[in-house]
C-alpha positions as CSV (number, residue, x, y, z in Angstrom):
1,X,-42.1,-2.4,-89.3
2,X,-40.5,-5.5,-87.6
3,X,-41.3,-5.7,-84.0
4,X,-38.6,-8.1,-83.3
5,X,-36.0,-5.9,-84.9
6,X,-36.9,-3.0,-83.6
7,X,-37.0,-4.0,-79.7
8,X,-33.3,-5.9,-80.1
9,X,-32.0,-2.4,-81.2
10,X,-33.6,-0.8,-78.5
11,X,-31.9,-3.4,-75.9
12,X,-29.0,-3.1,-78.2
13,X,-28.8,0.7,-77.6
14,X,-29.6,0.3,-73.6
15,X,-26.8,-1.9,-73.3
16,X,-24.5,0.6,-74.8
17,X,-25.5,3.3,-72.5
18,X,-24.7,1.4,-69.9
19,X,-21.8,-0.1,-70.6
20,X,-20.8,3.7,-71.1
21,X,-21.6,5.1,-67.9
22,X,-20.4,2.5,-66.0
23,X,-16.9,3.2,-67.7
24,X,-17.7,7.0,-67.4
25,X,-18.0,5.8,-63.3
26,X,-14.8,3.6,-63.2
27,X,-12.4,6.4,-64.8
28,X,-14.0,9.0,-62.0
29,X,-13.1,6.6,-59.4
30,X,-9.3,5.6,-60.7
31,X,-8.9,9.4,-60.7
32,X,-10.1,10.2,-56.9
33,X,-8.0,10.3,-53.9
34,X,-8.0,7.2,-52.0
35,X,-10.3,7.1,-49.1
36,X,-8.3,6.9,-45.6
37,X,-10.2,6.1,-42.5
38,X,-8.7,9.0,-40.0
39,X,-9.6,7.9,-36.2
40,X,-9.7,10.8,-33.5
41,X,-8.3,10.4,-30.3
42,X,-11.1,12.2,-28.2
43,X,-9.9,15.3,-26.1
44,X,-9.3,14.8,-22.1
45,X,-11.9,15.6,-19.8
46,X,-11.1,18.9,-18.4
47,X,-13.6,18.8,-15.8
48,X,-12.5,18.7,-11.8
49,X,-13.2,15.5,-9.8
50,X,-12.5,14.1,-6.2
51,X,-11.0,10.8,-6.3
52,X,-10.5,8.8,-3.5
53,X,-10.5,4.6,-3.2
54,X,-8.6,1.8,-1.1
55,X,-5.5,-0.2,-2.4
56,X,-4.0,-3.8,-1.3
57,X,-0.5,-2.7,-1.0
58,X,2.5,-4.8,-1.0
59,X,6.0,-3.8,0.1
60,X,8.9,-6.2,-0.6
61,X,12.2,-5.0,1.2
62,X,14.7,-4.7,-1.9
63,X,17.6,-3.9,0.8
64,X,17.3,-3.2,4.3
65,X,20.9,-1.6,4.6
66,X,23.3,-0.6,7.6
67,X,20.2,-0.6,9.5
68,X,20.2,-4.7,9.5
69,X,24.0,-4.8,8.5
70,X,24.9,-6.7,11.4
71,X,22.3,-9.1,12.1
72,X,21.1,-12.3,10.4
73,X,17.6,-12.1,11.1
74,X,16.4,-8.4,10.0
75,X,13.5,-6.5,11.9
76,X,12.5,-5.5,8.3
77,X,11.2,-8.5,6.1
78,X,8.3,-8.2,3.2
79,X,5.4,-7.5,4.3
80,X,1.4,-5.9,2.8
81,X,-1.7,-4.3,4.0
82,X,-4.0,-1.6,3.5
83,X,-3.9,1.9,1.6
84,X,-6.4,4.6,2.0
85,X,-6.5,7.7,-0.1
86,X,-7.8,10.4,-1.5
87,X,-7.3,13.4,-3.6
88,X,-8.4,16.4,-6.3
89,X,-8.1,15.6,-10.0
90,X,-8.2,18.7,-11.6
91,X,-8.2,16.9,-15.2
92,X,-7.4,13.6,-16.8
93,X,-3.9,14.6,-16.9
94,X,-3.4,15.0,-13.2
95,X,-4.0,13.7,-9.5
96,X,-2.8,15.4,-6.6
97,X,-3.4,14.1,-3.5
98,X,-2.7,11.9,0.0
99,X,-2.8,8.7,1.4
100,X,-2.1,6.9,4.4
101,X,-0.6,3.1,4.5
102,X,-0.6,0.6,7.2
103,X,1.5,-2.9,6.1
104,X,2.4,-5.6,8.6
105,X,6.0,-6.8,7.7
106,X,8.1,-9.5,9.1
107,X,9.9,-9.1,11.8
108,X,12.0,-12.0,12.0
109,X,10.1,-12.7,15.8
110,X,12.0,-9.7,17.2
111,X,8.5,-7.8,17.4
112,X,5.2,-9.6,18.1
113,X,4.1,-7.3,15.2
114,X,5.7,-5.5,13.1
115,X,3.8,-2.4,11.7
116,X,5.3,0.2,9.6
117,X,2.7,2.9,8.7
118,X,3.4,5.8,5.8
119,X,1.7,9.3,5.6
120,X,2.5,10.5,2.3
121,X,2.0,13.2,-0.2
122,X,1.1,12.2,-3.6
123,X,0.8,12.8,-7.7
124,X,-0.1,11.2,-10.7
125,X,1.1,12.3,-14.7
126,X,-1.5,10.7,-16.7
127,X,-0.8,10.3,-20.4
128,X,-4.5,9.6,-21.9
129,X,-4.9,7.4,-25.1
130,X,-8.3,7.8,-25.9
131,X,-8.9,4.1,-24.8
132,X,-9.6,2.4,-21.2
133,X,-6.4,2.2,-20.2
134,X,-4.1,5.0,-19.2
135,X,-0.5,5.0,-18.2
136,X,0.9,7.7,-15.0
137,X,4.1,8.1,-13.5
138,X,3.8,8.5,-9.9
139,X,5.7,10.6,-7.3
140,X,5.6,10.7,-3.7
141,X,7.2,12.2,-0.4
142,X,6.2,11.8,3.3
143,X,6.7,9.9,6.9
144,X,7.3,6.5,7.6
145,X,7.2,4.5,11.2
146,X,7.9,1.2,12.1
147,X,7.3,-0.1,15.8
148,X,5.8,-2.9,17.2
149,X,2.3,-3.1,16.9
150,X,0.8,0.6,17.0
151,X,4.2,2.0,18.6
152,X,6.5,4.4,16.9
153,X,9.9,3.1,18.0
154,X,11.7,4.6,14.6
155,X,10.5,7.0,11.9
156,X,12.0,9.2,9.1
157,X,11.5,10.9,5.4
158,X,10.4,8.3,2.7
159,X,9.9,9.1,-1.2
160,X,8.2,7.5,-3.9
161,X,9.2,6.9,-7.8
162,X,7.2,4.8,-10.1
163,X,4.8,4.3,-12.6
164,X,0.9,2.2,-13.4
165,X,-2.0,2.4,-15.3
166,X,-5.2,3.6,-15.0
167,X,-8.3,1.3,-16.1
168,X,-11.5,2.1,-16.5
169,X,-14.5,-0.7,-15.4
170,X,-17.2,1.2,-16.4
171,X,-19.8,3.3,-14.7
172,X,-17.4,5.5,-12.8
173,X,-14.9,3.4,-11.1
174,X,-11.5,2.9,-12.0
175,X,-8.9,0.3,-11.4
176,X,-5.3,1.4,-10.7
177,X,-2.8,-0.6,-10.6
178,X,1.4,0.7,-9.8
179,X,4.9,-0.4,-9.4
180,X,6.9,2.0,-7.3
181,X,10.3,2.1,-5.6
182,X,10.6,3.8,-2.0
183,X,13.8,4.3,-0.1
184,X,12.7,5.4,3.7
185,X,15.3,6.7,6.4
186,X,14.6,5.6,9.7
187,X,16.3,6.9,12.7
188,X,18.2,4.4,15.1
189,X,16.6,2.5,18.3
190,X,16.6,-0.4,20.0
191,X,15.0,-3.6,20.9
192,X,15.3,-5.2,24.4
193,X,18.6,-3.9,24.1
194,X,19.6,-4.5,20.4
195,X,20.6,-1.5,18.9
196,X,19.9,-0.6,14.9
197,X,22.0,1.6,13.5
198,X,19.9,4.4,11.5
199,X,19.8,4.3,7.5
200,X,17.8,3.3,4.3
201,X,15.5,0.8,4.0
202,X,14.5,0.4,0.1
203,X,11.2,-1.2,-0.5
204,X,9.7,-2.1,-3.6
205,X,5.7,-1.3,-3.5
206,X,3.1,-3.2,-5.8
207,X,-0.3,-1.9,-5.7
208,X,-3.6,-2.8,-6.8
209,X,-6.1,-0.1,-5.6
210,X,-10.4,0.7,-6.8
211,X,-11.0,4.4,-6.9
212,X,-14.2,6.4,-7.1
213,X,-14.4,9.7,-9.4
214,X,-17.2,12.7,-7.7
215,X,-17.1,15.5,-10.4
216,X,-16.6,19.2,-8.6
């Protein structure tokens, strides 16, 4: 017996098995599905929450109307401030809820200070995406007033049409932010003796606003 021989027939007749599964293996895989990654969009939340937060608001005046037809200078000029609100979110789809809005706009020196204050009704369409950011449209209806200072010297109906996103900083609060076009009707008055004829004002509304989530 050659020892020599005999051991490169044995690596000789390894070789060949392997070389035979391994081809055995290749054909299994050319004859398998391909593999597809298939990524989940998680379910919404379904659970009730309180949210509530402050906003910077600011309201550009797209149009000011009959009200400041006849005038150069109008009593209604661009303006921003402060937005409180709060409301119930009975899932990640939907926010229903109030808020109240006090912006100082420009008077064109016919008021020392111009305030015009909203009290509105609102709610939010979310569309989730499974990521941190979620689009809403946004509808609104309520009271506005405009005066000098505190006073109420006009007021009228105002609505709300527009749309954001929602984004998520971790931890709880969220980060909305909203682009919305408001017509408001304000009844006619006077100041020191110059009258303004009643009408739309249409404002343009940006909104940047840090909300808190409490689950029910």
């Amino acid at each position: 017996m050659n020892p020599p021989r005999d051991t490169a027939a044995f690596v000789a007749a390894g070789i060949a098995l392997g070389f035979s599964a391994f081809c055995e293996r290749s054909a299994l895989a050319e004859d398998a599905p391909p593999h597809t990654e298939q990524t989940s969009v998680p379910a919404p939340s379904q659970h009730a929450y309180v949210q509530y937060g402050v906003a910077l608001a600011a309201e550009a005046v797209a149009f000011a109307g009959d009200i400041c037809g006849r005038y150069v200078n109008c009593v209604f000029g661009d303006g921003g401030g402060l937005v409180a609100r709060v409301g119930w979110r009975p899932s990640d789809q939907l926010y229903l809820g109030g808020a109240y809005e006090m912006t100082k706009q420009d008077p064109a020196q016919l008021y020392r200070l111009g305030i015009l204050q909203q009290l509105r009704a609102e709610g939010r369409r979310y569309f989730p995406t499974g990521q941190k950011v979620m689009p809403f449209v946004l509808l609104g209806a309520g009271l506005g007033a405009y005066g000098n200072e505190w006073s109420v010297d006009t007021w009228g109906p105002t609505a709300t049409i527009g749309g954001g996103a929602e984004i998520e900083l971790g931890g709880g609060p969220v980060l909305e932010l909203s682009l919305a076009y408001r017509p408001m009707y304000f009844r006619a008055w006077n100041i020191t003796g110059t009258p303004f004829d009643m009408g739309f004002a249409h404002f343009v509304s940006i909104e940047v606003s840090l909300e808190a989530k409490d689950r029910l």
